[in-house]
C-alpha positions in Angstrom: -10.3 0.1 -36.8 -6.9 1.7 -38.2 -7.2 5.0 -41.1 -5.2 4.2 -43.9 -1.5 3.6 -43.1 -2.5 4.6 -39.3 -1.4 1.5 -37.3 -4.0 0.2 -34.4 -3.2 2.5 -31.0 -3.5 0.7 -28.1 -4.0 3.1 -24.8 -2.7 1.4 -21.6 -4.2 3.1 -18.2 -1.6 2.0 -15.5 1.9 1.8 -15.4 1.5 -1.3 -12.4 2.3 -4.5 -13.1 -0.7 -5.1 -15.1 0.1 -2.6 -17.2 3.4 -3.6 -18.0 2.7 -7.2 -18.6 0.1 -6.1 -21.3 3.0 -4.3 -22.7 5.2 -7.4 -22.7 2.6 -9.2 -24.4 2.0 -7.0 -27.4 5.8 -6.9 -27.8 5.9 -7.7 -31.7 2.1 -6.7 -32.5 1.7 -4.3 -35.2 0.1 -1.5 -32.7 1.4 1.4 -31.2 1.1 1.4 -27.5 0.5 4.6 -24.7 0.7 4.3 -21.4 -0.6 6.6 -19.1 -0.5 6.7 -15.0 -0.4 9.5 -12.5 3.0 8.7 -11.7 6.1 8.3 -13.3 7.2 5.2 -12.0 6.8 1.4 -11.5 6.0 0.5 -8.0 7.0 -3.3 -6.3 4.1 -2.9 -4.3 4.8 -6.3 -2.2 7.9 -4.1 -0.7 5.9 -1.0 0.2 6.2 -2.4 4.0 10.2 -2.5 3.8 10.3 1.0 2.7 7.5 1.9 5.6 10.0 0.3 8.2 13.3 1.4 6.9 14.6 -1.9 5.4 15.0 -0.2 1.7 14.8 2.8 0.4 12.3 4.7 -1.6 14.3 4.1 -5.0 15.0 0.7 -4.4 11.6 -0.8 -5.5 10.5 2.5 -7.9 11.7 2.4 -11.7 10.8 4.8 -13.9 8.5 3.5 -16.8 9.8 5.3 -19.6 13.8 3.4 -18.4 11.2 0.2 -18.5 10.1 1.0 -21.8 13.1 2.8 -23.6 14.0 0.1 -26.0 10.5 -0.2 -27.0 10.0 2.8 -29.4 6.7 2.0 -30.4 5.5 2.5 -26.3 4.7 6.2 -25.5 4.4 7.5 -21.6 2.2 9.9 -20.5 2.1 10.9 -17.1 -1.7 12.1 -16.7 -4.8 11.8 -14.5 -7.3 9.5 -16.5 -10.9 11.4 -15.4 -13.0 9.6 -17.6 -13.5 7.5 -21.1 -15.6 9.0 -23.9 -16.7 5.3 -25.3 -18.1 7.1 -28.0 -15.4 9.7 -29.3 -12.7 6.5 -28.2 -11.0 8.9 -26.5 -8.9 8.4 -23.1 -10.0 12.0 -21.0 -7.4 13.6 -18.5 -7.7 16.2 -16.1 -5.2 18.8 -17.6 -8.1 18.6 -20.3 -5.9 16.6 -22.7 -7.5 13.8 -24.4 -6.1 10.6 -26.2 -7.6 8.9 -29.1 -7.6 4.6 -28.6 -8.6 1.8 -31.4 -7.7 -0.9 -28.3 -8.1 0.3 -24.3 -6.9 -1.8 -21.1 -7.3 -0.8 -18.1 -4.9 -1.7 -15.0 -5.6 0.7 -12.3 -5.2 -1.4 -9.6 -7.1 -0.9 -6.1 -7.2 1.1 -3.4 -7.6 0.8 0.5 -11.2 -0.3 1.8 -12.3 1.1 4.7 -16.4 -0.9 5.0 -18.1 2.3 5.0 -15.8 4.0 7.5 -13.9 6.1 5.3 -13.8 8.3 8.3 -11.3 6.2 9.9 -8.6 6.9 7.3 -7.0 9.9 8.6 -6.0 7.6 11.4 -5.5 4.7 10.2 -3.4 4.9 7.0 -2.8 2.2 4.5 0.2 1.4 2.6 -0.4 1.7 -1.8 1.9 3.8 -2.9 5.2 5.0 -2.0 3.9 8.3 -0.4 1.8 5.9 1.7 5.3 4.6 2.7 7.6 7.2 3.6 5.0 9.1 5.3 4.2 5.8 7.4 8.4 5.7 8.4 8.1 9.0 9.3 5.2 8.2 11.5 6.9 5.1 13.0 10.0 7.0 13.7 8.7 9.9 15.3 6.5 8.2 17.5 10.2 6.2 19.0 11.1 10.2 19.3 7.9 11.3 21.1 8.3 9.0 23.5 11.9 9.6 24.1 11.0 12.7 25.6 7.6 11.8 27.2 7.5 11.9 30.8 3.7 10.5 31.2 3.9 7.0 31.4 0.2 6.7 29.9 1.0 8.7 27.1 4.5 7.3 26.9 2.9 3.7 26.8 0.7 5.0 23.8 3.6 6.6 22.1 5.0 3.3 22.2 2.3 0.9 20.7 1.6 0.4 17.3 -2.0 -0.9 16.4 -2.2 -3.4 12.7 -5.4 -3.9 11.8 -6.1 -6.9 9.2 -4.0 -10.1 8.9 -3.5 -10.3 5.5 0.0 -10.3 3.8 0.3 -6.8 4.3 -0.6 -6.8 7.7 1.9 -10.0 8.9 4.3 -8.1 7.0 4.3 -5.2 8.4 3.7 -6.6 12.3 7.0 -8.6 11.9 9.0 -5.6 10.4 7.9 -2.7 13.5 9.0 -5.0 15.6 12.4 -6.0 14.5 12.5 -2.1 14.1 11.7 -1.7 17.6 13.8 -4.4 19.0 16.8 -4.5 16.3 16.9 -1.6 14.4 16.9 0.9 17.2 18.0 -1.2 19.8 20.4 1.2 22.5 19.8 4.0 20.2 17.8 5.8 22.8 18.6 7.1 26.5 14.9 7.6 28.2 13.3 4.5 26.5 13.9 0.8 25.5 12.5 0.7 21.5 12.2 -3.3 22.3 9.7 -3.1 24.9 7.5 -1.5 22.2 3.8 -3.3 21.7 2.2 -4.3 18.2 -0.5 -5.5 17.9 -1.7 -7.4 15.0 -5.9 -7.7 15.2 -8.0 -9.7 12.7 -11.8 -9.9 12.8 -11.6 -13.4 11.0 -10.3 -17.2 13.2 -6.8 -16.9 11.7 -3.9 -14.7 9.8 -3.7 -15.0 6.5 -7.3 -16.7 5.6 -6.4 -17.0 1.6 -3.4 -19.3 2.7 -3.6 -23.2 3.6 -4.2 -23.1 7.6 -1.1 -24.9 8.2 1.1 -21.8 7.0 -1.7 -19.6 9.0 -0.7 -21.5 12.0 3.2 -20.9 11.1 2.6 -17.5 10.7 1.0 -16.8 13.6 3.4 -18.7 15.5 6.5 -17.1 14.2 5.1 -13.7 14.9 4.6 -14.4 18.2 7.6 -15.7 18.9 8.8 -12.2 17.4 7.1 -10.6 20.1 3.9 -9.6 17.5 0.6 -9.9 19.9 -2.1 -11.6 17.9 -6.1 -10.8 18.1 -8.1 -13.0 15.9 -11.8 -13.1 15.6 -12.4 -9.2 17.1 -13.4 -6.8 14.5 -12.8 -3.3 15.0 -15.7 -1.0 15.5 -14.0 2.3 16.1 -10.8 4.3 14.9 -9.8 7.6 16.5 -6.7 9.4 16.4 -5.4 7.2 19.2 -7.5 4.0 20.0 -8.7 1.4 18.5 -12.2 -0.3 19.6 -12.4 -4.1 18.9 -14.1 -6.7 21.0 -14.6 -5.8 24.3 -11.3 -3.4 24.5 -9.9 0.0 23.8 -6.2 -0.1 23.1 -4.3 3.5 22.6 -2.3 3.6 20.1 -0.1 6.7 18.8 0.4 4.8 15.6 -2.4 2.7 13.8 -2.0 1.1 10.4 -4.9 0.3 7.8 -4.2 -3.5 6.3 -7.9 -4.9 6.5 -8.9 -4.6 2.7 -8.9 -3.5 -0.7 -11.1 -2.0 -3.0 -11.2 -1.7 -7.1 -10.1 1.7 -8.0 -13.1 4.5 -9.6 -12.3 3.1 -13.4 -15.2 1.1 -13.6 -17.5 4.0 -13.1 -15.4 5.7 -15.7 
């Protein structure tokens, strides 16, 4: 309900791209509109794995909001930490202690990585979410090439140089099919004690093919075309231990230096909010 001349306020939690689209559609309404999210930009999330293997840079798929928003004057952004909602009060709570009053809420948090109960594993196994989750992952792809450069154990060496997927989703076939062009066209001759290109990744899936959600025609494709990359293709072997350098699935160990989280998502904490 609006006081008096107060027009209705309409509290956006997310700047992602449901966030923005609710902004695009109230574009016109009589409301004023906040927008609150943790950070002060717009992420392309489908991209995230480019950034994670060098393809693009950081700035490349992050926009600020408030450039997104500018000739909107009746948007607001607040860059906050939503803690919780007090239904009651209609007020949006943050964790600097601030608090914004709402006649209209939405909520676009997005999700976050699932780990099935082994939350344990993510130290290990990283997924890719935000751009953080990016640039640390191309620092950890990168220095792995440099660790090996200067390995002399061939074990260890072997290790360095194998980079463990885990989940066959988008994300996953994405990523699978851009470490190894890294491997074997980015950083081809750039080294004097290794070959980058005789790098192994390994894509594992606990389900019968990549990309389940797709027709199984374009699975088929897919798996095709990453093995013809080079990509080394698991399917129907679910991992049952992550370490800091192996991976336990089926019947196998495989060391890995470098081990990537694709296998899931999971709503983000609003709900409980």
């Amino acid at each position: 309900m609006t006081n008096g001349a107060q027009r209705h306020r309409v509290v956006i939690i997310g700047g992602g791209f449901g966030g923005l689209a609710a902004i695009e559609k109230l574009k016109g309404a009589d409301v004023d509109i906040t927008v609150i999210d943790r950070r002060n930009h717009h992420l392309f999330q489908p991209l995230l794995y480019q950034v994670a293997t060098t393809s693009l840079s950081p700035s490349e798929i992050a926009w600020p909001i408030r450039m997104l928003v500018k000739h909107r004057p009746e948007v607001a952004t607040v860059l906050g930490n939503v803690t919780g909602i007090d239904k009651a009060g209609q007020f949006v709570e943050l964790e600097d202690g601030g608090r914004l009053p709402f006649d209209s809420l939405i909520i676009a948090t997005g999700a976050r990585h699932a780990y099935f109960g082994h939350d344990d594993w993510e130290p290990f196994a990283p997924g890719l979410k935000t751009l953080e989750d990016a640039t640390a992952m191309r620092r950890r792809l990168l220095l792995a090439f440099e660790a090996a450069e200067r390995e002399t154990d061939p074990d260890k060496r072997r290790a360095l140089l194998t980079f463990a997927i885990i989940g066959a989703g988008p994300t996953g076939v994405e990523l699978a099919g851009a470490v190894i062009e890294l491997a074997r066209i980015t950083l081809k001759n750039e080294f004097r004690s290794i070959h980058p290109e005789e790098a192994r990744v390994i894509l594992i899936e606990a389900g019968p093919r990549v990309l389940a959600n797709f027709r199984e025609s374009l699975s088929t494709y897919a798996k095709t075309a990453l093995e013809r990359l080079g990509v080394e293709v698991h399917l129907g072997q679910a991992v049952t231990d992550v370490t800091a350098d192996t991976v336990t699935y089926g019947d196998q160990v495989l060391h890995a230096h470098t081990i990537i989280w694709a296998a899931g998502v999971l709503a983000s904490p609003a709900a409980k909010w």
